[in-house]
N, C-alpha and C positions, 0 to 999 in steps of 0.2 A: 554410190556403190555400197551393198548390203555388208555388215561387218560379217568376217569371215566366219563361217560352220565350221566345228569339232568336227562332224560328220561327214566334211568331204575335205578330202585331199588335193592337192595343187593342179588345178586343172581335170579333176575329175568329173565335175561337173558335165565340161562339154566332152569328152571322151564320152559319159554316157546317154548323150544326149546325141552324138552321132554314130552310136553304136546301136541303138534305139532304132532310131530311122534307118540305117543300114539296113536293119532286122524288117522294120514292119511297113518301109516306104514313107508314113505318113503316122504320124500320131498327135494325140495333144499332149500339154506340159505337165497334166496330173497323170497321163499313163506313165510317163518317166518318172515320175515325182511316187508312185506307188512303188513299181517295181524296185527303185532303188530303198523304198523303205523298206520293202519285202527283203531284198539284201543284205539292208543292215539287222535284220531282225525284230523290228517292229509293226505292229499292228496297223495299218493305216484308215480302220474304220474306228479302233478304239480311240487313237492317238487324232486327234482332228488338228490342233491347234502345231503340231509338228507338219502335218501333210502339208496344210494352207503355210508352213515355212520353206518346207522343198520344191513345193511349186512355185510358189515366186521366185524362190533362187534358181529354177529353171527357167522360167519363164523369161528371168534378168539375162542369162548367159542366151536362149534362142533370140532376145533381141539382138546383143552384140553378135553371134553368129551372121543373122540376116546381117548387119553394118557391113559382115566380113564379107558377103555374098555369100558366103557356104549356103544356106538355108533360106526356103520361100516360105516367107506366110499365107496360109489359105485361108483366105475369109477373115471376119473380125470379132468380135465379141466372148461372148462367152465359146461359143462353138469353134472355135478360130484352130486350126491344125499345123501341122510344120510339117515339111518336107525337105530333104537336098536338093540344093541346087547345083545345075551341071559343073559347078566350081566346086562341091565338097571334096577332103581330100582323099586321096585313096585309102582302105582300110590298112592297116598298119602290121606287121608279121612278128609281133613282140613274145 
């Protein structure tokens, strides 16, 4: 398990990672991994060596999701996307 981020908060991770997909169907782990940098305020074409940090800690939590069945993986390699699966939960009314 990746030591934990300053940068995200307890379980924020997959909240935005099924809030993502809610949104766009399908994405890969660097579109969530930008936009939340865009979030937080940072550059993601300046900043590289942070990107390639949020995408793996994406990348880490869409494998536990798929474990959980919430999410399908499409394809494999570098091209590989996510999607929910008919088990994701319902969006949340917070």
């Amino acid at each position: 398990m990746p030591k934990r981020s300053a940068y995200f908060g307890r379980c924020e991770i997959s909240r935005r990672c099924y809030d993502h997909l809610r949104e766009h169907r399908d994405a890969k782990a660097e579109d969530i991994a930008i936009v939340a940098m865009q979030d937080k305020g940072m550059d993601p074409l300046a900043d590289r060596k942070m990107k390639a940090d949020f995408t793996r800690r994406i990348l880490v939590t869409l494998h536990d999701l798929v474990k959980a069945k919430t999410v399908e993986k499409i394809g494999h390699g570098r091209g590989v996307r996510w999607k929910l699966s008919q088990n994701a939960p319902l969006p949340s009314d917070e």
